[in-house]
N, C-alpha and C positions, 0 to 999 in steps of 0.2 A: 614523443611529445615531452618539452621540456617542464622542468616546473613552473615557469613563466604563463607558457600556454595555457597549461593545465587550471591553474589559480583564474583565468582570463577567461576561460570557457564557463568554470562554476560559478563565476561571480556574473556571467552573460544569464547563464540558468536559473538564479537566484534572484533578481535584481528590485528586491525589496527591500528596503530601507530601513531601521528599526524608528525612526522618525515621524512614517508613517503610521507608526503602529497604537499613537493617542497615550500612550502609558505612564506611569509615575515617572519621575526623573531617576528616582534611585534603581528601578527595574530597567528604564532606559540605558545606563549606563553600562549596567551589567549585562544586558546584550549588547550592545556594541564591542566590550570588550569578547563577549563568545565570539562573535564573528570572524575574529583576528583568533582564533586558538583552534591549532590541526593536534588533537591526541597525537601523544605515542601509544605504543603498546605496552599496557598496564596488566600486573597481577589481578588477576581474580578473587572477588569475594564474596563471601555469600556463607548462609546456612542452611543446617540442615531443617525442612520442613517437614508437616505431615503428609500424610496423603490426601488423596480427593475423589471425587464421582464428577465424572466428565460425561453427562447422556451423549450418546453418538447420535446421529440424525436417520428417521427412519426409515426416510425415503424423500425423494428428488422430485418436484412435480415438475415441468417447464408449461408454459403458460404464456401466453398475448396480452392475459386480460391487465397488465402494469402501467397500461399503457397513463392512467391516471397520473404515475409517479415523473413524467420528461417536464408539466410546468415547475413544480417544483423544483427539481433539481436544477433546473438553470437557475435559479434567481436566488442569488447570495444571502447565503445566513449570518445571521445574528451572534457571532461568538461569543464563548467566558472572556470578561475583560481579565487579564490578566493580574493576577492579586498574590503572586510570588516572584520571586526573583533567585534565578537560576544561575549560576556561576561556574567556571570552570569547565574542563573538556568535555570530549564528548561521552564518555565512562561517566563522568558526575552526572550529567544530564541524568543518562539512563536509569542510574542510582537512586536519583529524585523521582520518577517517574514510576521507579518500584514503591520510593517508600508511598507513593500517592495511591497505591493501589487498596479500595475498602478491605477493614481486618474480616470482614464478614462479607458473604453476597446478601445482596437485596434481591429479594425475591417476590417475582408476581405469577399471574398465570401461565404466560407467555413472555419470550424475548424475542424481540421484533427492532429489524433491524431496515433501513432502505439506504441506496447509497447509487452506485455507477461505478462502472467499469469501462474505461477509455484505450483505444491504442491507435497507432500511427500504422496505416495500410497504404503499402506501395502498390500500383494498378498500373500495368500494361498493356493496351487494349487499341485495337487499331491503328499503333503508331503514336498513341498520346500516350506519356508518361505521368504520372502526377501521384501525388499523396494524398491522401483522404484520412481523415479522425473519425473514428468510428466511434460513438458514446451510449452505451446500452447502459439502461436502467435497469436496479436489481433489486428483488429484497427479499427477507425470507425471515422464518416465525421458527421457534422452537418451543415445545409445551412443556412446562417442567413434570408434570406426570403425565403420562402415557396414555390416560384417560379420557383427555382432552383432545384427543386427538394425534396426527403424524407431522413432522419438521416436513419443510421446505424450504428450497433455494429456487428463484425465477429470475432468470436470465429474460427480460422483454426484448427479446431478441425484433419481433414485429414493431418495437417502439424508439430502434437503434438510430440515432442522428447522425446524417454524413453531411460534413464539412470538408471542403479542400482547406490543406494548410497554410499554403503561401496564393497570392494573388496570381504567379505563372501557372499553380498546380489548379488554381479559377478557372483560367482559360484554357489549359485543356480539357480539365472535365466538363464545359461547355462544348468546346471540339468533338467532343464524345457522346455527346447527346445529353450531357447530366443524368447519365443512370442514376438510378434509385435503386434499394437493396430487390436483387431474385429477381430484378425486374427482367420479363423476355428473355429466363430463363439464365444463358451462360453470356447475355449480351448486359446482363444487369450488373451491381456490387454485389459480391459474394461475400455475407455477412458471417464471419468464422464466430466460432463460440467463444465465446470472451476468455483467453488463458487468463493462468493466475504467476504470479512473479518464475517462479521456479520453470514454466515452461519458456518464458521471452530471456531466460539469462539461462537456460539451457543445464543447468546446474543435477539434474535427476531429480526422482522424487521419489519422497519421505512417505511409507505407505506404514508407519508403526503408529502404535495407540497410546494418546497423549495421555491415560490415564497412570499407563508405565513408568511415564517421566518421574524419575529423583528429583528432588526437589532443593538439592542440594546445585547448583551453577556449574560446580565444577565436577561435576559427576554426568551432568547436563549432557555436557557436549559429545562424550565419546556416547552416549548414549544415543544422541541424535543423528552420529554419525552411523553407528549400526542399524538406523533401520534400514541403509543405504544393500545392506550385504543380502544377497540373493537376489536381488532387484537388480539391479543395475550397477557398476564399478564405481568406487567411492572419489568420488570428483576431486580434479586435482586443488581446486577454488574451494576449500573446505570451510573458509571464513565467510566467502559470497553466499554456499549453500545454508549456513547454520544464520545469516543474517535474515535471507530470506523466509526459511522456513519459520525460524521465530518471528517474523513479519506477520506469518500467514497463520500460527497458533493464537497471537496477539488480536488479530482480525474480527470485530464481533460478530460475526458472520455467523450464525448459526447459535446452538449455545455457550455462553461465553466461559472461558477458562475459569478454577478455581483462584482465588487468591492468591495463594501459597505458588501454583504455577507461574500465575503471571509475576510477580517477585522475583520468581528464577528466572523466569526468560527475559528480564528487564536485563535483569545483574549479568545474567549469559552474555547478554550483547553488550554488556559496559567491557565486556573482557577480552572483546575481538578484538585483533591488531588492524590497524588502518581502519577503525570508524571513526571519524571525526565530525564536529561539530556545525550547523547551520547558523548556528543562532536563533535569535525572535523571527520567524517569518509569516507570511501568509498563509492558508492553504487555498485552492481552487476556490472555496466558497466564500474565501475574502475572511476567514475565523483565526485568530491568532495563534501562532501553533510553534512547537519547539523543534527542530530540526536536526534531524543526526543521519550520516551517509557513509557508503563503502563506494569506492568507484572498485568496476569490475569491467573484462572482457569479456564481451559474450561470442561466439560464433558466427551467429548468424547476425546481430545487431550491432557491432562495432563494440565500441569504449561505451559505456551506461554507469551514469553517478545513480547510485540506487540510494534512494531518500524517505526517513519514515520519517511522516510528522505525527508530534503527539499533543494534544491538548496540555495549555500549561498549568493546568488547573487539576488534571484527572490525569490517570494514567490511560486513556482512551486514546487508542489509535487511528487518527482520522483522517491520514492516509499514506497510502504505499506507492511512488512514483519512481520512473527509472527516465532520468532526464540524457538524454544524447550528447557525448561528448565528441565524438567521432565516429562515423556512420560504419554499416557493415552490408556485406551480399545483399540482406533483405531489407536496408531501407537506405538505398544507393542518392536518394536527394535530400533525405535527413540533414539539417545542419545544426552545427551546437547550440543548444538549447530546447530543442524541440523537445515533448515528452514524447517519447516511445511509446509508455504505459502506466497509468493511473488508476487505483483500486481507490475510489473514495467513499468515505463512509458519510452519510448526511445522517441520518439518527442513528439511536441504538439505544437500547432499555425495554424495562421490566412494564407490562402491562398488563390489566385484568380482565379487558376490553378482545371478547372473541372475536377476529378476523370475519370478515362476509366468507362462507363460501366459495 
């Protein structure tokens, strides 16, 4: 794929406008000029922080009962209007988005988070071919003392929405009967547990303890790279795997990083070679969002631009998508632009307010 193509497909996968986006003129401008700026590979900076308490989560409940959380999530939120203006590559983005991170946490009794997890499911079933979007709903609570109860993550895996992608992949999964998840057993959609970045780009996984992390960016990375040793062989994609995984520490998913952490895992990823810049975009929920990407090869999923948007107001991660540049074995009708896979977050914060049972 030439550089031609390349620019041609991301800009098909992107094709939001910064016009649309309502904003000042002066913020206007300055994304538009992001949009036109691909990083090089930049020195790393950063310093040394203190340390932190990271509670780990106590246990995993899975549960049906979410199903509450699917109106929501479809019907587009309200974003931060934008009230800064962000300039320069995709390392400065980052930079910005460290220095936006609170010097202090706010603390409640709970952090409660809801959100959705999306992927693109290829299905071969009778002679009909087709793709399906599979969108399960998620959310999950962490107690700041231990007192109050145990964390949880719920996958509404009974609450999961299938959609065919294109109108041919329509008519065959009418061909097909319109299966419905589990339905009549191995004749229905087989609804997989929702992976998380690191499994759909195949990159290994990180089983070390973020409390360990240096807090220092450049000390970061080999450190991130060892939790890799014993586990599994330290991936040739070292850039893809330390994008992702700081994707998935960034994630409020559970309870959320210390400050000081998230500062270095901004500044870490201002320092990879080949992230470059989205500029002013969208996310899913139609909320205005800053954009920074790595394309990567995955094995089994072709070429994947991997994309974290971040609120431009907060250093909140509000989502993690890995859009298809050119398909692979497992998603052979895929065409560029389609997402493969979407971690989106709808809320996230501190609350006082006990959860039902």
């Amino acid at each position: 794929m030439n550089g031609q193509e390349l620019h041609a497909r991301l800009a098909a996968a992107n094709p939001v406008h910064v016009a649309d986006l309502g904003d000042s003129g002066a913020t206007t401008q300055s994304a538009m000029r992001l949009q036109h700026i691909i990083s090089q590979p930049t020195s790393r900076r950063g310093r040394t922080r203190r340390g932190f308490v990271l509670p780990s989560l106590l246990g995993v409940v899975a549960t049906v009962a979410a199903a509450i959380l699917v109106p929501a999530l479809l019907t587009p939120a309200t974003g931060p209007q934008q009230t800064i203006a962000v300039s320069g590559p995709a390392h400065e983005i980052l930079f910005a988005a460290a220095e936006r991170v609170p010097k202090a946490r706010t603390t409640g009794r709970y952090w409660r988070t809801t959100g959705m997890v999306e992927q693109l499911v290829y299905r071969n079933h009778a002679g009909n071919h087709y793709l399906l979007r599979l969108s399960t709903p998620k959310d999950s609570l962490a107690p700041r003392d231990k007192r109050d109860g145990v964390s949880y993550l719920n996958f509404n895996i009974g609450g999961t929405r299938i959609r065919p992608v294109t109108a041919a992949d329509a008519a065959a999964y009418r061909r097909d009967g319109s299966p419905r998840d589990n339905e009549n057993g191995a004749i229905g959609v087989q609804v997989p547990g929702p992976p998380d970045a690191l499994e759909i780009a195949g990159t290994g996984f990180g089983e070390g303890d973020p409390r360990l992390l240096p807090t220092d960016p450049d000390r970061m990375r080999p450190a991130m790279l060892g939790w890799l040793h014993g586990h599994v062989d330290t991936p040739a994609r070292t850039n893809a795997y330390l994008f992702l995984e700081a994707a998935k520490l960034l994630d409020p998913e559970g309870m959320p990083p210390s400050p000081a952490l998230r500062v270095a895992l901004y500044r870490m990823l201002g320092g990879l070679p080949g992230v470059r810049s989205l500029g002013t975009v969208r996310d899913p929920l139609g909320r205005p969002a800053i954009g920074v990407a790595l394309t990567d090869v995955s094995a089994q999923y072709g070429t994947l631009d991997w994309q974290l948007l971040i609120s431009p107001t907060s250093d909140m991660l509000l989502a993690t998508r890995a859009v298809v540049l050119q398909h692979g074995a497992a998603n052979p009708y895929a065409t560029p632009g389609m997402v493969q896979y979407l971690n989106l977050v709808q809320s996230a914060g501190w609350t006082n307010t006990k959860p039902p049972a």
